[in-house]
C-alpha positions in Angstrom: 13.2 37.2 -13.0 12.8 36.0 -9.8 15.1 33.0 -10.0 17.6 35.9 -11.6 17.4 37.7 -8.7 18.3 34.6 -6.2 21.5 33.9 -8.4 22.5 37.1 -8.5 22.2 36.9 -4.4 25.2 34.0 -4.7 27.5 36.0 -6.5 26.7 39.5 -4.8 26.8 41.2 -1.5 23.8 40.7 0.5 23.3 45.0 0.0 23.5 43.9 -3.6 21.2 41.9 -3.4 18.7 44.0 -1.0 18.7 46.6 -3.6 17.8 44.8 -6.7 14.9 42.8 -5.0 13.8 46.2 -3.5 13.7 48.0 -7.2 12.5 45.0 -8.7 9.4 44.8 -6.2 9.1 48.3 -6.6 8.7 48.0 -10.3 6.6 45.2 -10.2 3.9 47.1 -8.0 3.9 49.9 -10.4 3.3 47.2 -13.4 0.6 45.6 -11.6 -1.3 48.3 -10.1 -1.3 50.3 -13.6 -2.3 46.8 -15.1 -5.2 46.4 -12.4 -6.1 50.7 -13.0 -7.0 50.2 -16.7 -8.6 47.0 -17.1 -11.1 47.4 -14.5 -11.5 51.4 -14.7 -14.6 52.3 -17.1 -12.8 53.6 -20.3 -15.6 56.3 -21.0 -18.4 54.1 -21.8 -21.8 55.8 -22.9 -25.7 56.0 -20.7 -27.3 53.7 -22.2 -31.0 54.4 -21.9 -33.7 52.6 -20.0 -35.6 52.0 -23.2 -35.1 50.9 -26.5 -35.2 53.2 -29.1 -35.4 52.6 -32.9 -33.2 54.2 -35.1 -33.2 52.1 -38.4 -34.7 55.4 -40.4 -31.5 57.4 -39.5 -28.0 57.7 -40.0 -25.7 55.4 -37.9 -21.8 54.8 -36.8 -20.7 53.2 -39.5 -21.5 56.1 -41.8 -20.1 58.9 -40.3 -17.8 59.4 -37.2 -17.4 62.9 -38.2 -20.9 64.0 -36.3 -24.2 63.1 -34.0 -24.9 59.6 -35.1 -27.0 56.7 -33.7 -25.9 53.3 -32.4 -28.5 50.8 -33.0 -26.7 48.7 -30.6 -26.8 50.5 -27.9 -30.2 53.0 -28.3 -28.0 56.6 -27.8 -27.2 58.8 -30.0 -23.4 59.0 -29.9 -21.0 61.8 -30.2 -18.1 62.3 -32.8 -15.2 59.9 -32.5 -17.0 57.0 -30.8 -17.7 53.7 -31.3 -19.4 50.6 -30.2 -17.2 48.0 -28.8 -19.0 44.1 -29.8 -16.2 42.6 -27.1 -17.9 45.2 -24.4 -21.4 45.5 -25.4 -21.1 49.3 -25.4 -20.2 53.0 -27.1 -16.9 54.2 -25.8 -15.9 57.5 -26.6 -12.5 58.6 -27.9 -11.9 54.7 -28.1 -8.2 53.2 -28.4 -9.9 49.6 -29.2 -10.9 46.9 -27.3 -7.6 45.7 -25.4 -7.5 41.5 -24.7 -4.6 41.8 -22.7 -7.0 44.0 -20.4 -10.2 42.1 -21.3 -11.4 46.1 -21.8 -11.9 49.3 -24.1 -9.3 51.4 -24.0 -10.6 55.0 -23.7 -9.6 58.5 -22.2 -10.8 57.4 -18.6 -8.1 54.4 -18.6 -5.6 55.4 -21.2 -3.3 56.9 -18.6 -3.4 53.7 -17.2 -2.4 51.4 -20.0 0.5 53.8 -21.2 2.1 53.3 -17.9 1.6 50.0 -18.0 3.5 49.7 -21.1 6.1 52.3 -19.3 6.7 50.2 -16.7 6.2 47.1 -18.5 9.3 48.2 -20.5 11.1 49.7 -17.6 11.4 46.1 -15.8 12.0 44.3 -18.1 14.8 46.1 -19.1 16.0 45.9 -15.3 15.4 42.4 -15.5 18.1 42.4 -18.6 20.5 44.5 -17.0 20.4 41.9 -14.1 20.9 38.8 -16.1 23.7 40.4 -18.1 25.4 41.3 -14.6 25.1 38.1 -12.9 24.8 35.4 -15.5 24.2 32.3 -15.2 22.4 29.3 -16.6 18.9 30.4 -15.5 19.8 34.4 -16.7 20.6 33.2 -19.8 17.1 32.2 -20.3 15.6 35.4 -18.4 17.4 37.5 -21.1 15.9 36.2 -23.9 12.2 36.6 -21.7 12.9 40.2 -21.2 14.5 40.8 -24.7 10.9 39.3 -25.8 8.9 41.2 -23.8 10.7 44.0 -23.6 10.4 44.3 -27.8 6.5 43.6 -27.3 6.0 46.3 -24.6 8.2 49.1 -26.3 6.5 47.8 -29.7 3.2 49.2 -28.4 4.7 52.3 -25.9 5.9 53.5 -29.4 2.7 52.7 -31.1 1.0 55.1 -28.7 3.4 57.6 -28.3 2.8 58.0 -32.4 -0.5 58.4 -32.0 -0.2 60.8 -29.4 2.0 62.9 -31.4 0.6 62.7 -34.7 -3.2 63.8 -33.2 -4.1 66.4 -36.4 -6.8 67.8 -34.7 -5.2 68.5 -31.3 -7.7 66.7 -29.4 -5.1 64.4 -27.5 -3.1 66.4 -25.2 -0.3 64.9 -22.3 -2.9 67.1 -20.1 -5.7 65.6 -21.0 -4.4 62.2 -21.0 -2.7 62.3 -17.4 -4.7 65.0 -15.3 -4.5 68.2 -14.0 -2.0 67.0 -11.6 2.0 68.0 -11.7 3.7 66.4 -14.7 5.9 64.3 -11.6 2.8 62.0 -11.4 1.7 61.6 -14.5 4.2 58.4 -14.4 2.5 56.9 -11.7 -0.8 55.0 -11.2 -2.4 57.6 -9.2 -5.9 59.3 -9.9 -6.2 62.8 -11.4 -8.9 65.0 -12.6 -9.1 64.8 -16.4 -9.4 68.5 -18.5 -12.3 67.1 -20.4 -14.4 63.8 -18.9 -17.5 62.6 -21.0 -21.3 62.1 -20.3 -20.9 58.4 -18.8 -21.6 55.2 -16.7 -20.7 51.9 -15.9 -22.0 49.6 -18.0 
């Protein structure tokens, strides 16, 4: 992308060229500073207790999600909709999965953080394709079938979400929820905002 950019320099106007480095940059923080928000941001991990505590007489989280159960694992008893994350060593609630890309849980303290890193994952690397179709040349060509990649990957799981967002039977996901308090205008950027509803945890 940047090697696009530098052709594009030879064939443009130097303001041509000022601009599309400036948006590029400007995408580029907003990638990496959502990126760096949700993999090290706790994803809504669960207390673990001081002690050990047995639970092998009772009921546990792989046979029912639907109420109060126990996590051997961990020691707690967990609330509906959670579950223990091998990768993490821990109960997230609400959990999305265990990300590898993000080397983290996905869960409603970092979620706003990875759909805007698929957002602006997309966003530029459409950019970047818009660039290389612009001003081709011999290293565009190549960038364009990077960002086509990349760009099918990212809106791949954007849509994914956005699915799972929608399709939420039991009307526990909300954009509110997800993105904070805050006005809707920042709900696109990797900024911090209250949450409506923020679970009994700590970091692990």
């Amino acid at each position: 992308d940047a090697l696009c950019l530098q052709s594009s320099r030879a064939q443009g106007t130097e303001l041509e060229f000022a601009i599309h480095a400036s948006v590029f940059n400007f995408l580029l923080i907003l990638v990496v500073l959502s990126y760096t928000r949700a993999w090290l941001l706790n994803p809504g991990f669960l207390l673990k207790p001081s002690i050990t505590i047995d639970f092998s007489d009772i009921a546990t989280q792989k046979e029912s999600r639907s109420r109060w159960v126990a996590c051997r694992l961990c020691g707690i008893f967990t609330p509906p909709d959670t579950t223990h994350c091998s990768s993490c060593n821990g109960c997230v609630i609400r959990s999305r999965g265990h990300w590898a890309i993000l080397r983290n849980c996905v869960g409603p303290l970092n979620y706003k953080f990875l759909l805007q890193y698929l957002l602006w994952g997309s966003v530029i690397h459409c950019y970047s394709l818009i660039i290389s179709i612009a001003f081709p040349t011999q290293v565009s060509v190549i960038t364009t079938f990077l960002s086509l990649g990349s760009l099918g990957v990212f809106f791949y799981y954007l849509s994914c979400e956005a699915q799972y967002i929608r399709s939420s039977t039991d009307h526990t996901v909300t954009l509110a929820q997800i993105f904070g308090k805050g006005r809707q205008i920042f709900w696109i950027f990797p900024c911090s905002s209250s949450v409506e509803s923020k679970p009994n945890i700590a970091d692990v």
